[in-house]
ZAMARGU-4260 file (C-alpha; in steps of 0.2 Angstrom, whole numbers, plus 5000, padded with zeros to 4 digits):
<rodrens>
0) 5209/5037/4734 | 5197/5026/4745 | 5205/5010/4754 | 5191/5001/4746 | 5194/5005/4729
5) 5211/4999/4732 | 5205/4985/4740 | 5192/4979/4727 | 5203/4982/4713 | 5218/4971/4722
10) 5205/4956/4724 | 5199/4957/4707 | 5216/4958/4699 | 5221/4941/4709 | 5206/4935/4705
15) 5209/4936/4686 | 5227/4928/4687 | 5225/4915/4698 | 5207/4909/4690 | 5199/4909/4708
20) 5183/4919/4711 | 5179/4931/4723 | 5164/4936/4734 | 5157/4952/4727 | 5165/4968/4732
25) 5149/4977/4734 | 5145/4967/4748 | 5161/4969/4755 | 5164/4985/4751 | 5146/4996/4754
30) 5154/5014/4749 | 5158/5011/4732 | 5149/5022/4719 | 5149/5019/4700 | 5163/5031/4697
35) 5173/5022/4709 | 5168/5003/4699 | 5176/5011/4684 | 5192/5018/4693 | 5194/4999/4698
40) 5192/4997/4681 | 5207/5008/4675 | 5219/5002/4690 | 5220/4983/4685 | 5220/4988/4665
45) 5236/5000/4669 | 5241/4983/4680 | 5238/4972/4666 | 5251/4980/4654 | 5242/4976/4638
50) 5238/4991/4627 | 5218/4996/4626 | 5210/4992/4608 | 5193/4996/4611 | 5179/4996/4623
55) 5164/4982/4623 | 5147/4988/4630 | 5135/4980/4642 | 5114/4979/4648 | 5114/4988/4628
60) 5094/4979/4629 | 5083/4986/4638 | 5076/4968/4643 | 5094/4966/4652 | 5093/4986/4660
65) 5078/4982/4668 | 5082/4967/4673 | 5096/4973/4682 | 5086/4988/4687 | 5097/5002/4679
70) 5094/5016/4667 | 5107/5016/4655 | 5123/5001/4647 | 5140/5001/4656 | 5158/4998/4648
75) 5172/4987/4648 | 5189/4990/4639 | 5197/4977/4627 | 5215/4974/4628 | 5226/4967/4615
80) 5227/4950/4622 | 5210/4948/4622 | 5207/4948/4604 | 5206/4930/4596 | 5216/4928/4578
85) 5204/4927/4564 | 5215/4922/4551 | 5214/4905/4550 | 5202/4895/4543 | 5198/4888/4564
90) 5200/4900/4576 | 5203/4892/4594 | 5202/4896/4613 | 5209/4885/4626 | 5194/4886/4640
95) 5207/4883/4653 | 5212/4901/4651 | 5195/4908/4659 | 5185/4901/4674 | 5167/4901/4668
100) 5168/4908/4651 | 5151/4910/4641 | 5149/4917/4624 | 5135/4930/4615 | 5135/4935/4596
105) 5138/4954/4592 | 5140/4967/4582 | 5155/4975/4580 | 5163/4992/4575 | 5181/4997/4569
110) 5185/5016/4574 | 5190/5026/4556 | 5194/5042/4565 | 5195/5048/4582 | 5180/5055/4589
115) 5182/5071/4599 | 5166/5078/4602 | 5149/5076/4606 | 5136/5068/4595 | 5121/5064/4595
120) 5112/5059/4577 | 5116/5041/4567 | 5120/5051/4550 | 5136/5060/4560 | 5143/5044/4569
125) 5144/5034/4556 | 5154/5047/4548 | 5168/5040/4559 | 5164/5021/4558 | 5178/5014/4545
130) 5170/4997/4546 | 5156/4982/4553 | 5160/4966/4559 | 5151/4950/4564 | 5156/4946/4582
135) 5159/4935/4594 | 5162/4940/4614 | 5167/4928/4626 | 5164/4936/4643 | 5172/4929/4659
140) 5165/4935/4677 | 5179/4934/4690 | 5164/4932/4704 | 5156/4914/4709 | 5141/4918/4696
145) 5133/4927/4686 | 5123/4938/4698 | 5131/4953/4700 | 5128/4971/4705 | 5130/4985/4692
150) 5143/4992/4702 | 5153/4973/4702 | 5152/4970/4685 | 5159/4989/4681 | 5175/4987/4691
155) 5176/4969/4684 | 5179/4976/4666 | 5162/4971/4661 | 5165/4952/4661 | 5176/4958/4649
160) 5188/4941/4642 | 5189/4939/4624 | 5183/4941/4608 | 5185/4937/4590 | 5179/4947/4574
165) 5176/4941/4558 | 5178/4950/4542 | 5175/4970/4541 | 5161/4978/4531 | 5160/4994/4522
170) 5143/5002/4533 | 5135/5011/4518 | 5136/4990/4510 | 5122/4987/4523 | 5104/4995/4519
175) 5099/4995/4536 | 5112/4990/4550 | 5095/4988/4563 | 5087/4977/4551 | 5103/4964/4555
180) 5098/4948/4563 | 5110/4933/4569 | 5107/4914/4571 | 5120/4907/4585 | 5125/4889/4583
185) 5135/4878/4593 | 5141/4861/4584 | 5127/4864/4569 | 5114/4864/4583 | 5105/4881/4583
190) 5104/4889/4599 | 5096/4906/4598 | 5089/4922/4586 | 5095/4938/4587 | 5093/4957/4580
195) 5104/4971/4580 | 5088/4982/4583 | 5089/4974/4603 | 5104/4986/4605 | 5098/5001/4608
200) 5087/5001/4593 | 5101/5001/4583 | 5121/4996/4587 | 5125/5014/4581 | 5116/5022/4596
205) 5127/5011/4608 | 5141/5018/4600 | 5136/5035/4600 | 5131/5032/4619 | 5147/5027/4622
210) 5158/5039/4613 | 5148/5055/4622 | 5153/5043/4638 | 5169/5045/4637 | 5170/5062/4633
215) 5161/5069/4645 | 5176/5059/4657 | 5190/5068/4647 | 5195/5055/4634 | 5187/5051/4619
220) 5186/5037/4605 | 5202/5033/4593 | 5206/5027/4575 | 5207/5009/4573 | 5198/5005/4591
225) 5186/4991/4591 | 5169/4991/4598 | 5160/4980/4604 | 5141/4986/4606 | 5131/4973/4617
230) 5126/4954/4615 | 5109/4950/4604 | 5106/4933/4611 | 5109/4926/4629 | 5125/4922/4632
235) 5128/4903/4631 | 5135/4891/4640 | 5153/4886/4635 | 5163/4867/4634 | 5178/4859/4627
240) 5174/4854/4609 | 5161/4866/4607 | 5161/4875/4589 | 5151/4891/4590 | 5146/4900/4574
245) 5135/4916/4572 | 5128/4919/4554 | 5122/4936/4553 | 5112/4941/4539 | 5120/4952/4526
250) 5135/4953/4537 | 5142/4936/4536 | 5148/4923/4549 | 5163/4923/4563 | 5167/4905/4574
255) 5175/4901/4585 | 5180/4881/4594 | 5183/4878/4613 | 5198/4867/4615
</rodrens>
């Protein structure tokens, strides 16, 4: 293994415990390639000790991809102490945790049976999708900002942090998942419009995008994994005592308070 993947992943990891940001490792580190962002990836999520639940996409509008000049979304895994109880009536997230936390409505998925092999029409992947959710992600870059290479946000998980999802929907409930669109507010003041076609057309591309992704790396999707497929608005500024709620239509509403 390279001394800079090692390097880059041992940075980043103390970066995430200690809450102090780092320079970016593609500066320091000019050798690294994709493959090698995602091996940092898997080195601090086997370092973390939380059990993976999912995955959560990223740059799934092409308005982002070509901002960032790249041709197709990356990934980021979910752990289990990333997920946000639901249950009660006011979910809550202490923004002490993170360093610079921000937060983007999504649409989410909930894995009905594992997917082994390659698809590549709508009508077979949602064969394996057991449910829909409203979502919200709350990404959490472990570099100064928010300007970042492809290859820095890869190994940082994706500016993967935490995220919360609201109750699960039956897919054939919804006439046209595409047709989806989401108000985001933040303490009844309305921030920004979104639409589910922004991702990839439609989320279930995304999913199928990322699904063929992991196969063709030698693992695959599995029951009862969540995924989160790509914000639809700009991710938002966060503070404490903000409430943020995003009201999708047809799909209902998941919020989330800043404490």
């Amino acid at each position: 293994m390279k001394s800079s993947i090692q390097q880059s992943a041992a940075l980043l990891f103390q970066a995430q415990q200690t809450g102090q940001t780092i320079d970016l490792i593609s500066g320091q580190f000019t050798d690294l390639t994709t493959q090698d962002a995602y091996q940092i990836q898997e080195i601090n999520i086997k370092r973390s000790g939380q059990p993976i639940i999912g995955y959560k996409l990223g740059y799934t509008s092409a308005a982002m991809r070509e901002q960032m000049k790249i041709s197709e979304p990356n990934y980021g895994t979910l752990l289990r102490n990333q997920w946000i109880d639901a249950s009660s009536v006011s979910a809550q997230l202490s923004r002490d945790e993170l360093i610079h936390p921000l937060i983007e409505p999504e649409i989410a998925f909930l894995i009905g049976k594992d997917i082994r092999s390659q698809l590549t029409e709508i009508n077979d992947i949602q064969n394996y999708v057991g449910a829909v959710m409203p979502a919200l992600e709350v990404v959490d870059t472990r570099y100064h900002n928010y300007q970042f290479t492809l290859i820095d946000n890869i190994a940082d998980s994706s500016s993967s942090a935490r995220f919360i999802t609201g109750q699960p929907m039956n897919l054939s409930n919804l006439v046209s998942l595409a047709d989806v669109s989401v108000e985001l507010h933040c303490s009844n003041q309305h921030l920004a419009s979104g639409l589910a076609s922004d991702c990839m057309g439609n989320p279930l591309h995304a999913l199928i995008w990322l699904s063929n992704r992991l196969i063709a790396q030698g693992d695959y999707l599995k029951a009862d994994q969540i995924i989160m497929t790509g914000g639809l608005t700009k991710a938002q500024a966060t503070h404490k005592g903000d409430v943020f709620k995003a009201a999708f239509k047809n799909l209902g509403d998941v919020e989330l308070k800043f404490v």
